[in-house]
VOLOBA-689865 format. One record per residue (C-alpha): residue number from 1; x, y, z; residue in three letters. Coordinates in steps of 0.02 Angstrom, whole numbers, plus 32768, in hexadecimal, padded with zeros to 4 digits. Example, Ala and Ser with C-alpha at 12.3 -4.5 7.8 and 13.67 -1.06 7.14 Angstrom:
2
+-----+------+------+------+------+
:  nr :   c1 :   c2 :   c3 : rest :
+-----+------+------+------+------+
:   1 : 8267 : 7F1F : 8186 :  ALA :
:   2 : 82AC : 7FCB : 8165 :  SER :
+-----+------+------+------+------+
END
This chain:
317
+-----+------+------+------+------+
:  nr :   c1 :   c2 :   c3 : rest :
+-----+------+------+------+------+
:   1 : 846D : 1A5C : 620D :  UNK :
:   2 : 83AA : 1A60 : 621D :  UNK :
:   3 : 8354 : 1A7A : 62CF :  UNK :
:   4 : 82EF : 19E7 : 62AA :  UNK :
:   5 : 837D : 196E : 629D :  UNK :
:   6 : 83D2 : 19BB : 6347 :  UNK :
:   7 : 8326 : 19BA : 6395 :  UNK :
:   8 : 831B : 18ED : 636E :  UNK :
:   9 : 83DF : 18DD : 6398 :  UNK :
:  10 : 83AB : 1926 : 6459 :  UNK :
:  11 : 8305 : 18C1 : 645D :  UNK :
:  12 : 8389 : 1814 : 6439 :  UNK :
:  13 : 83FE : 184A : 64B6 :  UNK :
:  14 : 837C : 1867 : 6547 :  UNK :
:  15 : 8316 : 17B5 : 6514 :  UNK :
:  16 : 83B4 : 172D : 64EB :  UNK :
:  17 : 835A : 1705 : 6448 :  UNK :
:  18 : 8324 : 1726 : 63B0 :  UNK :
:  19 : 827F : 16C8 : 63AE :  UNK :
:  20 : 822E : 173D : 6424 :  UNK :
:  21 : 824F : 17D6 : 63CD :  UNK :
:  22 : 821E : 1787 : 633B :  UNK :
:  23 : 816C : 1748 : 6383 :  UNK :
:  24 : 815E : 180F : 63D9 :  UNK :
:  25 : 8177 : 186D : 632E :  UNK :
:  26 : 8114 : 17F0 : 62C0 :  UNK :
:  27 : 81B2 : 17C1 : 6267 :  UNK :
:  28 : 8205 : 1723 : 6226 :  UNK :
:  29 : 829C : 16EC : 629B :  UNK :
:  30 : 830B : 16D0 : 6205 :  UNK :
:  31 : 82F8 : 179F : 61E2 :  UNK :
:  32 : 833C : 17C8 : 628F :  UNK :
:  33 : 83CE : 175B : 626F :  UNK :
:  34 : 83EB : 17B7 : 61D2 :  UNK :
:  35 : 83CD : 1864 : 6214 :  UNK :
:  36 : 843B : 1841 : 62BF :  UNK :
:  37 : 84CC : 17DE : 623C :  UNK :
:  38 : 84BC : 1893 : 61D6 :  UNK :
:  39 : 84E3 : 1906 : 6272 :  UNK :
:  40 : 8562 : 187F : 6289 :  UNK :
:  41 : 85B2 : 18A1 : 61DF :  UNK :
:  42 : 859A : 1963 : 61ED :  UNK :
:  43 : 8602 : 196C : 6289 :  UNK :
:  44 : 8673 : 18E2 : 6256 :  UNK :
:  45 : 8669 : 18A6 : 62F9 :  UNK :
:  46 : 85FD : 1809 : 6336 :  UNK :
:  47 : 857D : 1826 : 63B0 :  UNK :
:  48 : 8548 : 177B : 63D8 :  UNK :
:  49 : 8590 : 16CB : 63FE :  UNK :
:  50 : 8504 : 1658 : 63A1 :  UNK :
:  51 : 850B : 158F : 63C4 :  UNK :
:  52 : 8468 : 1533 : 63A7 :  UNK :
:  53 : 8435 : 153D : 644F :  UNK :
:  54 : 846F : 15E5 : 6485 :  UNK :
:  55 : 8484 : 169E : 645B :  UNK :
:  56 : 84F5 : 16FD : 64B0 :  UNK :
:  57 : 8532 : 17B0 : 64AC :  UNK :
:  58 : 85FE : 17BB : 64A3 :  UNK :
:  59 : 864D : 183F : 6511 :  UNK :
:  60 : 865D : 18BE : 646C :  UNK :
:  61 : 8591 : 188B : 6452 :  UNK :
:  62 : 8575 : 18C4 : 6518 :  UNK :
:  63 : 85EE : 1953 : 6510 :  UNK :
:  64 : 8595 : 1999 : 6472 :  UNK :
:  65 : 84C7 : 1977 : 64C4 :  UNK :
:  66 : 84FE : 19D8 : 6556 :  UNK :
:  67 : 852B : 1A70 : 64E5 :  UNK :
:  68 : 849C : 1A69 : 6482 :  UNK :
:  69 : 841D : 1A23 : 64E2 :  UNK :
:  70 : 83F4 : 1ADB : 6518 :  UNK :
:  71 : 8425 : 1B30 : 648F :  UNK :
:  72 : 837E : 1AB3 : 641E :  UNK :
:  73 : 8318 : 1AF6 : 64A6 :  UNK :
:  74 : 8344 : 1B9C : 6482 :  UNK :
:  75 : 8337 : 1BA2 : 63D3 :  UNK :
:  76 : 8292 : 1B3C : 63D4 :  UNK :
:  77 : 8249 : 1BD2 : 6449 :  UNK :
:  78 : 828E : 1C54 : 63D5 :  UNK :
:  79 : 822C : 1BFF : 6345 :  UNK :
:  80 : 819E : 1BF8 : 639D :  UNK :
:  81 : 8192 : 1CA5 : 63E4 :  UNK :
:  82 : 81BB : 1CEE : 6334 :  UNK :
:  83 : 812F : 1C8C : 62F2 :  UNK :
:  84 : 80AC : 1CD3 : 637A :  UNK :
:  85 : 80ED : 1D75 : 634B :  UNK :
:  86 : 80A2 : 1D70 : 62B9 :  UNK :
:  87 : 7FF9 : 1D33 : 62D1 :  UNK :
:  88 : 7F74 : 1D6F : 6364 :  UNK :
:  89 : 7F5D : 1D08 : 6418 :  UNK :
:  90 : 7EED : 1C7C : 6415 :  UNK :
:  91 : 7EBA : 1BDA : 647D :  UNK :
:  92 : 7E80 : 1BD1 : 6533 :  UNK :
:  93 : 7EB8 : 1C4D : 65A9 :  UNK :
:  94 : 7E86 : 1C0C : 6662 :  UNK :
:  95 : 7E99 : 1CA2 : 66DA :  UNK :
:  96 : 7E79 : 1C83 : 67A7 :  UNK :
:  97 : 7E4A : 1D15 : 680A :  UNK :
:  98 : 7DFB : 1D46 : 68D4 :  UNK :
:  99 : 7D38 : 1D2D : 68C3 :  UNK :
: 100 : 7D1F : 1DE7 : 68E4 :  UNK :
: 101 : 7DB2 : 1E49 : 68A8 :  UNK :
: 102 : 7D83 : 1DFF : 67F3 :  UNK :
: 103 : 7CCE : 1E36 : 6824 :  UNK :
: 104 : 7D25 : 1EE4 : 6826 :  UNK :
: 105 : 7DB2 : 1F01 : 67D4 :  UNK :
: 106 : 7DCB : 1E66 : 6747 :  UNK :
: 107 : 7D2B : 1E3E : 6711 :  UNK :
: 108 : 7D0E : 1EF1 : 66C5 :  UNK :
: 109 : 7D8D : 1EEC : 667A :  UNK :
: 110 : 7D77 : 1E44 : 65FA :  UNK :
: 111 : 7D0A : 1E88 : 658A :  UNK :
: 112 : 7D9D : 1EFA : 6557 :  UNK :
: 113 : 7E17 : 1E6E : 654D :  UNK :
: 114 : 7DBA : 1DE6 : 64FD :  UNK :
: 115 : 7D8D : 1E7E : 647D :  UNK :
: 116 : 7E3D : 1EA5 : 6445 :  UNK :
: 117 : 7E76 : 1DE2 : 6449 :  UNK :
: 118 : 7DD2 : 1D8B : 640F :  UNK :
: 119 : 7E35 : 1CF3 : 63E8 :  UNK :
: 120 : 7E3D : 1CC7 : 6489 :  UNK :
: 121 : 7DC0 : 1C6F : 64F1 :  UNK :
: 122 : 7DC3 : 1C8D : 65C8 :  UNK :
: 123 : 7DC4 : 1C0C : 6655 :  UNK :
: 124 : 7D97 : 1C69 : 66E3 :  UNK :
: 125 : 7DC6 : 1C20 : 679E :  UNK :
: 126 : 7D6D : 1C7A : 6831 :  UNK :
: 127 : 7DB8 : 1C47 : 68CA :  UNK :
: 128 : 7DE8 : 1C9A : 696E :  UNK :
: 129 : 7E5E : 1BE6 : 697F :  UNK :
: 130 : 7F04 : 1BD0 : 697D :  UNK :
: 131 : 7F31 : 1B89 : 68BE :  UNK :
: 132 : 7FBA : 1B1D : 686F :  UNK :
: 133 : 7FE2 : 1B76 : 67CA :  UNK :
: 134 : 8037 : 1AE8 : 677E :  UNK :
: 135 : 7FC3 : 1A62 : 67BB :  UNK :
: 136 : 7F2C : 1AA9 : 6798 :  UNK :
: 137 : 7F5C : 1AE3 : 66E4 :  UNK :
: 138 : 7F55 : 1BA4 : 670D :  UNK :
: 139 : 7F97 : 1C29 : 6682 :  UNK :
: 140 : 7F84 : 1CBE : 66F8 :  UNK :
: 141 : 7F48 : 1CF0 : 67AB :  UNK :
: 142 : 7F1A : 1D6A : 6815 :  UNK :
: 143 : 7F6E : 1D59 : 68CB :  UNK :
: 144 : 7F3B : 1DC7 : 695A :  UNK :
: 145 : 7FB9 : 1DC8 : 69FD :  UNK :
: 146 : 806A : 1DAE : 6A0D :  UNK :
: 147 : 80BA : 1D39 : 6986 :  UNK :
: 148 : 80D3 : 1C93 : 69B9 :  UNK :
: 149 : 80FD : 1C3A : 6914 :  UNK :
: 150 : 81AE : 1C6D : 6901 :  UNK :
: 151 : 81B0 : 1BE0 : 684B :  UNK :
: 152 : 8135 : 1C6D : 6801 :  UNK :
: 153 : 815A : 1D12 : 67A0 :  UNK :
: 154 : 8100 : 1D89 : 67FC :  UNK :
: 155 : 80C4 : 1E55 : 67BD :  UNK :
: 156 : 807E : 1ECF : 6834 :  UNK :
: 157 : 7FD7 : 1EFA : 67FD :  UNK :
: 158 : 7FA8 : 1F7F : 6893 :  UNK :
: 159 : 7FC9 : 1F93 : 6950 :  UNK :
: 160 : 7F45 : 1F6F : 69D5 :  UNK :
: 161 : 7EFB : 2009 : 6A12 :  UNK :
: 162 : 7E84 : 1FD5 : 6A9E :  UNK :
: 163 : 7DFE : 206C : 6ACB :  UNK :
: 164 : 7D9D : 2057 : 6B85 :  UNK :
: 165 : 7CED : 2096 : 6B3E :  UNK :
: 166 : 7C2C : 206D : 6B70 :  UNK :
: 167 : 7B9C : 2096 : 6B2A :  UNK :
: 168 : 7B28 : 2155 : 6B4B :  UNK :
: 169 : 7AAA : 20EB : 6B9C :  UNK :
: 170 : 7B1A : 208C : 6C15 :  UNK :
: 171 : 7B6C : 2130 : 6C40 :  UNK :
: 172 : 7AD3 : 219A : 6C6C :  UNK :
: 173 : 7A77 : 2105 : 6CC6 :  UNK :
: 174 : 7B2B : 20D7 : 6D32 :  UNK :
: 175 : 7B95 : 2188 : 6D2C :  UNK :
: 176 : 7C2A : 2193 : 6CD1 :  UNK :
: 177 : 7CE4 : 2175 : 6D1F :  UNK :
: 178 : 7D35 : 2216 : 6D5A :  UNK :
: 179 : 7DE3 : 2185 : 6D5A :  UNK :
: 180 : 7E1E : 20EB : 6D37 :  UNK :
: 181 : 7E0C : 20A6 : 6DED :  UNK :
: 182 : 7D48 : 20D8 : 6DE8 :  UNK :
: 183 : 7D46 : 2031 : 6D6C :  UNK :
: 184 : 7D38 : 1FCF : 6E12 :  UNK :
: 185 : 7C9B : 1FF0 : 6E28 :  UNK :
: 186 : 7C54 : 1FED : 6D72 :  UNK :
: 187 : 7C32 : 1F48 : 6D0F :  UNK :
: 188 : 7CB1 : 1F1C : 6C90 :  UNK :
: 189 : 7CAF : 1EB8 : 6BFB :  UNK :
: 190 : 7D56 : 1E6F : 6BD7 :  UNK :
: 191 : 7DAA : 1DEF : 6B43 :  UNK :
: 192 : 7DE0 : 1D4D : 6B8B :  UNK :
: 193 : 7E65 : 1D1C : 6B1B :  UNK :
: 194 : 7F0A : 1CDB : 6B40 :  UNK :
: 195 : 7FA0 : 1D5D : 6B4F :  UNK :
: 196 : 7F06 : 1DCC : 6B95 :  UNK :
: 197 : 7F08 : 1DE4 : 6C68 :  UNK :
: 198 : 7E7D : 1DAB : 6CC0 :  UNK :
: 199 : 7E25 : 1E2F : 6D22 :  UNK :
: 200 : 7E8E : 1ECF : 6D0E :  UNK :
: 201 : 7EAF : 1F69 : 6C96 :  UNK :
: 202 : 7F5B : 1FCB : 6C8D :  UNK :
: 203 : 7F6A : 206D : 6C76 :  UNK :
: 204 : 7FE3 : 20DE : 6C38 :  UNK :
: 205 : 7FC7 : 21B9 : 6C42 :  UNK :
: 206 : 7FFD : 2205 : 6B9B :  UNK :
: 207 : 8034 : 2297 : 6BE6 :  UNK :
: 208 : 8088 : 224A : 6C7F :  UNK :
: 209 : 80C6 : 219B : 6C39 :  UNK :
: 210 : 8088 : 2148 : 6CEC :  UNK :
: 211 : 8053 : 20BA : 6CE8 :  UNK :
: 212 : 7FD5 : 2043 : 6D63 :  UNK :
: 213 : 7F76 : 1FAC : 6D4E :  UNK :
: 214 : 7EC0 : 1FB6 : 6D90 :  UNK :
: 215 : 7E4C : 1F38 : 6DC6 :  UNK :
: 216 : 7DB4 : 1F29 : 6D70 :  UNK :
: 217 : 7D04 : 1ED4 : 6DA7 :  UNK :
: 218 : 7CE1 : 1E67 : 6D09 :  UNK :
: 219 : 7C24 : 1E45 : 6CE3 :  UNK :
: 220 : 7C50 : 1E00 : 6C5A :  UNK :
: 221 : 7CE9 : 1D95 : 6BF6 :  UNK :
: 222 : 7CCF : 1D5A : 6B41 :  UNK :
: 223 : 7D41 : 1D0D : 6AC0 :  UNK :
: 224 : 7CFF : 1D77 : 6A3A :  UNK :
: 225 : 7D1C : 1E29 : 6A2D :  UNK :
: 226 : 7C7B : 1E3E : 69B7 :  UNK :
: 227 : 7C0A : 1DFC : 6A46 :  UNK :
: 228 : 7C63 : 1E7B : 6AB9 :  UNK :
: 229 : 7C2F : 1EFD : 6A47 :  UNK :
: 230 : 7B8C : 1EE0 : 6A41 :  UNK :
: 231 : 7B69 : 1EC8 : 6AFA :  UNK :
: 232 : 7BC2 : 1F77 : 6B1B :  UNK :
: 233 : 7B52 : 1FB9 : 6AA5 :  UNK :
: 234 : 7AB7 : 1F72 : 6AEA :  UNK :
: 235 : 7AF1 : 1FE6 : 6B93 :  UNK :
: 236 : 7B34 : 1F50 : 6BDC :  UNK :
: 237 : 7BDC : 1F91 : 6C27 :  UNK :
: 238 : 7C82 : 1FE2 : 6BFF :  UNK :
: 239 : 7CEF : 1F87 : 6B84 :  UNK :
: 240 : 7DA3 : 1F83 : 6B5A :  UNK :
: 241 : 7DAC : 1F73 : 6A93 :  UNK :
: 242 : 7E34 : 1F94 : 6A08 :  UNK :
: 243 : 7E04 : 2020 : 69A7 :  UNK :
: 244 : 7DE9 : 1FCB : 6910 :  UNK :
: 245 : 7D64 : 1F76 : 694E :  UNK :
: 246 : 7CFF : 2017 : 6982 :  UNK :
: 247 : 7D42 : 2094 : 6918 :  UNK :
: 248 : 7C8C : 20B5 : 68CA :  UNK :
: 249 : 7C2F : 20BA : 696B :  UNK :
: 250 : 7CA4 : 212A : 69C3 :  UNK :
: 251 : 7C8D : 2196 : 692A :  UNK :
: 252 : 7BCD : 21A2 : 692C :  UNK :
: 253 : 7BC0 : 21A1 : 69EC :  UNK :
: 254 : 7B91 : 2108 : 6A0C :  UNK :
: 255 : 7C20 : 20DB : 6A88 :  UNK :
: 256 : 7C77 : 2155 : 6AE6 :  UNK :
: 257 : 7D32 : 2159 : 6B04 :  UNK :
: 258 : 7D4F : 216A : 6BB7 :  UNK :
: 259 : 7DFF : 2192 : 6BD8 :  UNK :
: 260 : 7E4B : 21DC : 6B3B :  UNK :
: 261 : 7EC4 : 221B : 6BAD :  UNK :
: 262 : 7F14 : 2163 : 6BB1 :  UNK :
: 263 : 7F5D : 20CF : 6B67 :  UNK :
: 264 : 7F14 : 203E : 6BA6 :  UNK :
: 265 : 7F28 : 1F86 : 6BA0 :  UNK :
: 266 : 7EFA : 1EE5 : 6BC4 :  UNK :
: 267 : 7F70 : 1E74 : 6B56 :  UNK :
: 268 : 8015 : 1E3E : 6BC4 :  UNK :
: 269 : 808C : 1E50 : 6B26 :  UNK :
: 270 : 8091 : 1EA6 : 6A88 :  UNK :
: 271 : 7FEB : 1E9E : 6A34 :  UNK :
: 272 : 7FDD : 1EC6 : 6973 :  UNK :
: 273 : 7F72 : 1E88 : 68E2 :  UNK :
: 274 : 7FE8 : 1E17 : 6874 :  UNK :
: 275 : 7FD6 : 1DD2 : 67D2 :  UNK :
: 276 : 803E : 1D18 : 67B0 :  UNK :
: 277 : 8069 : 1CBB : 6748 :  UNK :
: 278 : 80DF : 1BFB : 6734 :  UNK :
: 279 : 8182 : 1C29 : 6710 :  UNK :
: 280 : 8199 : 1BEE : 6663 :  UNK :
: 281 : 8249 : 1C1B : 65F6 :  UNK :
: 282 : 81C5 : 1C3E : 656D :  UNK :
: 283 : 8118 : 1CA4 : 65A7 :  UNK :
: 284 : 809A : 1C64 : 6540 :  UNK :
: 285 : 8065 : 1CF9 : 64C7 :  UNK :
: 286 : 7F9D : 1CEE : 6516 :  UNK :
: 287 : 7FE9 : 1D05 : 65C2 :  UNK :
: 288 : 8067 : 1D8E : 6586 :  UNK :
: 289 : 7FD4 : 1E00 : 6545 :  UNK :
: 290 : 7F6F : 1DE4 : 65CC :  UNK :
: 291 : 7FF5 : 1E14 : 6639 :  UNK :
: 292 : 8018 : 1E9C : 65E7 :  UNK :
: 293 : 7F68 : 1ED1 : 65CD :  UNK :
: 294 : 7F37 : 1ED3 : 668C :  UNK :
: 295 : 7FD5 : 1F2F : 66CE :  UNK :
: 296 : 7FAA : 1FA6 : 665A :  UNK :
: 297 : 7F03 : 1FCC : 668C :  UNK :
: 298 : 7F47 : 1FD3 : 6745 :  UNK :
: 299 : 7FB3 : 203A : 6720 :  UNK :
: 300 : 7F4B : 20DC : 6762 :  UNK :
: 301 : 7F1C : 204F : 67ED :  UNK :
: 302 : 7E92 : 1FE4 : 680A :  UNK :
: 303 : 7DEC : 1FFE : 679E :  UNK :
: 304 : 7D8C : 1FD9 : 6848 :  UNK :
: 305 : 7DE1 : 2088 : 6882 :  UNK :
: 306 : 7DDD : 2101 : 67E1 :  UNK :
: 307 : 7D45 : 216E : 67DE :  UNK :
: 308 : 7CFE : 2148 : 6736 :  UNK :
: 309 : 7CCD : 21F3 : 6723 :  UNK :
: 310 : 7D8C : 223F : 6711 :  UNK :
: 311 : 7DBF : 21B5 : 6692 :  UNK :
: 312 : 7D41 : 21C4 : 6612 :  UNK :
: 313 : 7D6B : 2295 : 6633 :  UNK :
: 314 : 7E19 : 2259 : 6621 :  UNK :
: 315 : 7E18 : 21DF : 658C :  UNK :
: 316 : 7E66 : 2160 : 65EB :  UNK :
: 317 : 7E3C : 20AD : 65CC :  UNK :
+-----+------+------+------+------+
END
């Protein structure tokens, strides 16, 4: 029996009628008759009750659409992943991220994808805002904080590994703190995001596991962690930022990492970098590869914290 015949028989048990598949698939009513009348024959069973004003499914027609209702999806998928299989990703791929970890750690990084898949063309979405991935058409996306769309398939990319740091010049023009509780009396720069607390650090001793929250003057609060950078290296204060953001300028001395010593946070939950996706029964080949592609490349963690230097020494990608 040919999918195409089962996939029409499931279209005419979902609408009541046979004129509407007909009119969706371009066809001539009087061919879905015969095709459904064929199945009818094959099974030796009939399907449908047909009066001139009515179609209705029997109880063996039901009975048989609930078996294979799932099983036409299934096969139809099958077909269609085989077939991408054998031919390269192409169309649209539309990919959301945070304004400044793309700045960081994703834009670098598409020259190197669109390069091995240059059938595919990028819709890039820079927001810091909350998105519906369904709504607003998204293939992929890059979600900072704790997860909050439980609908989504979600993959780790990297932890959040917040550094306290300033810059040389703010240090030697306002001392440097001996301790966390010195931050009292030092101007702060801080994110203001949701899931972040308002006005207050905690930290954690490595070699101690204690833990306390300190208060923190805040000279500064900002949505965007790029901004933040900038001011703290323009001597502005002492920031809280997740490594991957200052990886670089910690490396050439341009911030300083205060407490080393510590873990510190500001988030109230579990903060990682995640990248999302709709949950689909079938991923989309585009999305698959991309998916693929950027867990890969965070594998060693985020580009924003590798040291450039050691990767080309290494080979690494």
């Amino acid at each position: 029996m040919e999918l195409r015949s089962l996939e029409i028989l499931v279209e005419v048990m979902r609408r009541g009628n046979f004129s509407g598949v007909a009119k969706a698939r371009k066809l001539d009513p009087a061919t879905v008759s015969r095709l459904i009348a064929a199945v009818e024959t094959e099974l030796g069973m009939r399907l449908f009750q047909r009066t001139t004003r009515q179609l209705r499914p029997t109880e063996a027609g039901l009975a048989y659409f609930e078996r294979i209702e799932p099983l036409v999806e299934a096969l139809r998928q099958a077909n269609s992943a085989a077939e991408q299989l054998m031919e390269a990703p192409r169309g649209r791929l539309k990919i959301a991220s945070p304004v400044s970890f793309a700045e960081v750690n994703l834009v670098p990084l598409l020259p190197d994808f669109t390069a091995q898949y240059p059938h595919l063309d990028l819709d890039l979405v820079l927001t810091d805002n909350d998105l519906d991935l369904v709504a607003e058409h998204i293939d992929a996306a890059i979600v900072i904080g704790a997860l909050r769309d439980k609908t989504s398939v979600a993959h780790r990319l990297s932890d959040y590994v917040p550094v306290v740091c300033a810059s040389p010049e703010y240090l030697q023009k306002h001392g440097r703190p001996t301790g966390p509780t010195d931050l009292a009396g030092h101007k702060c720069l801080s994110l203001a995001l949701r899931g972040f607390a308002a006005g207050q650090w905690k930290f954690t001793c490595r070699q101690t596991e204690k833990t306390k929250r300190v208060r923190i003057n805040e000279h500064l609060r900002t949505s965007n962690a790029m901004a933040l950078k900038q001011c703290a290296l323009r001597g502005m204060g002492i920031t809280l930022q997740a490594r991957w953001m200052i990886g670089r300028e910690l490396r050439e001395g341009r911030l300083v990492d205060l407490f080393p010593e510590f873990e510190v946070t500001a988030a109230l939950g579990d903060v990682a970098a995640w990248l999302v996706h709709p949950s689909q029964d079938y991923l989309p080949k585009k999305v698959r590869v991309f998916v693929d592609f950027l867990r890969a490349r965070f594998r060693d963690g985020p580009p924003g914290d590798r040291d450039p230097r050691v990767e080309a020494a290494s080979g690494a990608p």
